[in-house]
N, C-alpha and C positions, 0 to 999 in steps of 0.2 A: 464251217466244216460240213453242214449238213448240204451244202451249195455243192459242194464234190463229189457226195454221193448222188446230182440229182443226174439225169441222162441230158434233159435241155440245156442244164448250165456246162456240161462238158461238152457236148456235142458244140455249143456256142464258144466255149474256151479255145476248143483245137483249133476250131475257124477261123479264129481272131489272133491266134498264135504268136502273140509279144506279152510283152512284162507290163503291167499296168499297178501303177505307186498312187495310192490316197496318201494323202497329205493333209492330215489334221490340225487345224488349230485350236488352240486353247481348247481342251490342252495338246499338246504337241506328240503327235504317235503317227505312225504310218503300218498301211497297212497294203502287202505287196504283194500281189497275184501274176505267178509267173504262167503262162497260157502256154508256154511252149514246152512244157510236161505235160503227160495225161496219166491221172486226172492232175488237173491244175495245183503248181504249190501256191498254199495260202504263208507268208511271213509276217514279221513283225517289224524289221530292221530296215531302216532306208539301204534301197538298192542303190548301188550307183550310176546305174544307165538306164534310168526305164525310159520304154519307149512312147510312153503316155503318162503324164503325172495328172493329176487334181486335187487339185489344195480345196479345202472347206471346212466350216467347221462341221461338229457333229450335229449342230441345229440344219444348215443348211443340207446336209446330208439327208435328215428323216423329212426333212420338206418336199426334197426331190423323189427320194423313193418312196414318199408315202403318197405320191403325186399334186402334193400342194402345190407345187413349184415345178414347170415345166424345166428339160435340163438347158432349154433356149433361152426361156427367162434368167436363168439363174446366172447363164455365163454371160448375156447381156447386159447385168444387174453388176458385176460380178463378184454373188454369193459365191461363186466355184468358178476357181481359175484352171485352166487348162492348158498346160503345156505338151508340143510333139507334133506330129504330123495330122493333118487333116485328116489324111486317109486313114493314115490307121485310127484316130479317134472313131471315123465310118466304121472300121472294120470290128469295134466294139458295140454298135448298139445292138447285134444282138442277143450276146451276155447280160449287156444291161439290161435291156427288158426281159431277162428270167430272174433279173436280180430284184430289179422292180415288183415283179409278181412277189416273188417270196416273199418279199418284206410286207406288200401288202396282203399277202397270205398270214403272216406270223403276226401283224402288228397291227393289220385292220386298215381299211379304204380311208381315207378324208370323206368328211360327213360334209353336206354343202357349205356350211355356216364356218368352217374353217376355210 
């Protein structure tokens, strides 16, 4: 919620302007940010069309946004599956890196030794 009042994470929302579905595992929740509203809707409910999904768990998730885990690594690995178009995955990274920041704003850098 606090992602929607930010100016960089809409101003990057409108950009990117599709449906973007987390898909968590264990335990099993989604979480669905639709970009092609402004400010962006956050849900809870699996959509039925998104135009980008990523499956992960919530470990793999604080790995990546708290930059332990690059997101190359991790779909390489694959910690976090990604499904949809290439381009539009392109046309999210730079959502994700205001989402990046916050998380590492609100929850602290990775320290070397992790």
């Amino acid at each position: 919620r606090e992602l929607r009042s930010d100016p960089d994470a809409v101003a990057a929302a409108k950009k990117a302007a599709l449906v973007l579905q987390f898909r968590f595992f264990a335990p099993a929740s989604y979480v669905v940010l639709d970009m092609t509203k402004e400010p962006f809707d956050v849900a809870s409910e699996e959509h039925p069309q998104p135009e980008v999904e990523i499956g992960l768990t919530p470990e793999a998730a604080d790995r990546v946004l708290s930059g332990r885990l690059s997101a190359a690594e991790a779909v390489k690995t694959s910690a976090v599956r990604v499904r949809g178009g290439f381009m539009k995955f392109l046309a999210l990274q730079g959502f994700l890196e205001v989402v990046r920041a916050a998380y590492r704003t609100r929850y602290g850098a990775p320290t070397p030794e992790e």
